[in-house]
N, C-alpha and C positions, 0 to 999 in steps of 0.2 A: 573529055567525053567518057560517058561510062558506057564498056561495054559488056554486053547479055550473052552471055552461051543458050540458046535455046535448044533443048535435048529430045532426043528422038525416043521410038523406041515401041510407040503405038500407034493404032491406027484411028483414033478416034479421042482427042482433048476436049476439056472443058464441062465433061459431064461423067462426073465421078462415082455417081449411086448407077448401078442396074440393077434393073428387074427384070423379075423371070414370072413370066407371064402366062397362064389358064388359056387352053385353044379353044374360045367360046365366040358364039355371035349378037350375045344380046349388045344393047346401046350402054355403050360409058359415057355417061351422063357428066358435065363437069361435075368434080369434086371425087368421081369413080379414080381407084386409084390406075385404072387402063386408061383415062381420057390425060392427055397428055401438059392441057393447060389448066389442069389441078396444081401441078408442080409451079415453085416460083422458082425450080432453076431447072437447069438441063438434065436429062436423064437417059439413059438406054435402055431401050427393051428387046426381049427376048423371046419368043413365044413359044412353050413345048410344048411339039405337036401329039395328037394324042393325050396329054393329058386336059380333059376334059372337067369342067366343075363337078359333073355326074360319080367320073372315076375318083378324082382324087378328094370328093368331099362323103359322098355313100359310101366309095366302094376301101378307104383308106390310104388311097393313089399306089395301090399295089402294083409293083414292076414298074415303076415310076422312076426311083433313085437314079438311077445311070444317066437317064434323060437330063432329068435337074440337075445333075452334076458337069455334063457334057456342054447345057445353054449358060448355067453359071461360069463354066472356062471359060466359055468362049468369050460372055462380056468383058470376064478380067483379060483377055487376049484385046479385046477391041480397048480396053483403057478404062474399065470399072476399076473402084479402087474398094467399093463394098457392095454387095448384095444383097437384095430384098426381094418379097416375094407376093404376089396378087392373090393368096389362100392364108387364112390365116392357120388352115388346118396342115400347112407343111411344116408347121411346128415338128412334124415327123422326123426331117429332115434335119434339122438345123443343126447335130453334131455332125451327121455327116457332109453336108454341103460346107459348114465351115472348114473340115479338114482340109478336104477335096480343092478347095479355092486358097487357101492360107490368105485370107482377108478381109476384112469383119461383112459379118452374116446376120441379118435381123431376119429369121423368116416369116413372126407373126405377129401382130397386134397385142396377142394374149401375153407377148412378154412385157408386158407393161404391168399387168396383174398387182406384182409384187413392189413397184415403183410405188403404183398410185395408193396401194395398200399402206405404205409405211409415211404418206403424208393424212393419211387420216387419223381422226382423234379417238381415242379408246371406246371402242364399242360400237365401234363404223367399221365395214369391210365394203369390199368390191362385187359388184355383181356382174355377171358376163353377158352380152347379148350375142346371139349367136346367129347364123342361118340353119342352123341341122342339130337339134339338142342333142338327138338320137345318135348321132355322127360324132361329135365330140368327145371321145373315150377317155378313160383314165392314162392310155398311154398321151392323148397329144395334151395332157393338162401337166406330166410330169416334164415331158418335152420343152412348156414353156414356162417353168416353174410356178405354177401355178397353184393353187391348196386345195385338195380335192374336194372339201368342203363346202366350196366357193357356188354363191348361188348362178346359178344358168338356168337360160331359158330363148328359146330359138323361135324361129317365124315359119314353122312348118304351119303352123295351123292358117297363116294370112290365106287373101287372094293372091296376091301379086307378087311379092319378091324373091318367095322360094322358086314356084311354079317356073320364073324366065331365069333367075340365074343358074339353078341346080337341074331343073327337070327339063329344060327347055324348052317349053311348050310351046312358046312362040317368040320371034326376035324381037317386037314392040313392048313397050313399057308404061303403063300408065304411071308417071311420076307417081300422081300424088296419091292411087293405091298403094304402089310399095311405100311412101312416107307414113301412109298411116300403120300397113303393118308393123312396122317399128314401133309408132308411137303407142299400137296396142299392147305389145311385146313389153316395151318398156314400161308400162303402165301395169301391166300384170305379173313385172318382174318385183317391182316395188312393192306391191300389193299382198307379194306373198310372205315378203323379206323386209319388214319395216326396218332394219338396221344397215342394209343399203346404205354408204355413203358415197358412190360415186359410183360409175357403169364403165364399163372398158367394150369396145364394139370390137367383138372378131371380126367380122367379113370386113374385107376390103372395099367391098360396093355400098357399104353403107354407113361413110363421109359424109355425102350430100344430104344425108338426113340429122347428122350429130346434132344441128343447131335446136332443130325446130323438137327434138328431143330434148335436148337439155335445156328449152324454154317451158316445155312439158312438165318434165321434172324437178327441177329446182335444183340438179345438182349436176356435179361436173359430169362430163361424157367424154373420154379418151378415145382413138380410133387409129387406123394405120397415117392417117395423116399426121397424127399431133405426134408419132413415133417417128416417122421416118424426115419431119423436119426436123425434129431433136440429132435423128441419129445424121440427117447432113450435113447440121452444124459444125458436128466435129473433124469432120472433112475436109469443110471449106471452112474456118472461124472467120466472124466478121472482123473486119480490121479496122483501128480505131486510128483516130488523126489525133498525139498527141498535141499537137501545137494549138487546138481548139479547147 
């Protein structure tokens, strides 16, 4: 018989990624990365109170730090083994939250940037779509190493998906208004930037729109989803049945 030592030590197994989660009410829609059956594996979440999409995407989530670093412990105390985060503009953060936790720290979608940059062929770059153009400074693009030069372009101007996620106008959501301000977003990101080879989506809320975007446009679309299955992989690696 073989026997297993099972080892203690937390208080919560089996769900290795947490997240640190925006204290907002609009609906997370599947594919949002707050709706919980986006994920194809277990997760923890954490919610900082107080910081609000309004503060930490307008306002730079100033006096924020301590907060995010305090719900980040705590997952690694309940049994996170990495951490991520529902704002793609906590890119702010991410040297500090890593120290803070000593264990790996993905905070934004935008650190993808440079990934998706170096599989394109000479004379293609990355274009960013954002929810806040205006918001996204030169500090959170150094933050996620990103090239200052890099085209963006944000959905302040839509109906729908600025107004409920950032301004909160109201808790309801018309899906398929915010899918189109996307797909106008992204249509007039291309439009401006013919050398666009591929789009990277900051917001975290807009997952559920990648597809019908990148059927749109003809090229690839990155987003917190396609990051943070990457970065679970290396967590959890899948195990392979040699004898097959």
């Amino acid at each position: 018989m073989n026997h297993h030592i099972a080892q203690g030590g937390r208080a919560i197994y089996g769900a290795p990624l947490g997240i640190l989660m925006l204290d907002a009410r609009f609906p997370r829609i599947p594919g949002d990365m707050g709706n919980a059956t986006t994920w194809p594996f277990p997760v923890l979440y954490r919610v900082v109170r107080g910081a609000s999409p309004e503060r930490v995407v307008l306002q730079g989530a100033r006096g924020l730090l301590d907060d995010f670093i305090a719900a980040a412990q705590d997952l690694v105390a309940l049994g996170a083994e990495a951490i991520t985060t529902n704002c793609g503009f906590l890119a702010l953060f991410q040297a500090e939250l890593a120290a803070a936790v000593r264990v790996p720290v993905a905070t934004s979608s935008l650190m993808q940037v440079p990934w998706v940059q170096a599989t394109l062929p000479p004379g293609k770059r990355v274009g960013v779509l954002t929810v806040s153009k205006a918001s996204l400074t030169p500090a959170h693009l150094i933050a996620a190493g990103v090239p200052a030069d890099t085209p963006i372009i944000g959905t302040e101007g839509g109906r729908e998906f600025f107004r409920v996620l950032i301004t909160a106008e109201k808790q309801d959501l018309d899906v398929a208004l915010a899918e189109q301000d996307i797909l106008t977003a992204g249509r007039e990101l291309l439009a401006a930037h013919r050398d666009i080879g591929a789009i990277v989506l900051e917001c975290t809320n807009m997952p559920p729109y990648a597809a019908a975007l990148q059927a749109a446009c003809g090229l690839p679309v990155y987003d917190i989803y396609s990051m943070i299955t990457w970065f679970h992989a290396g967590l959890r690696p899948r195990r392979f049945d040699p004898r097959t």
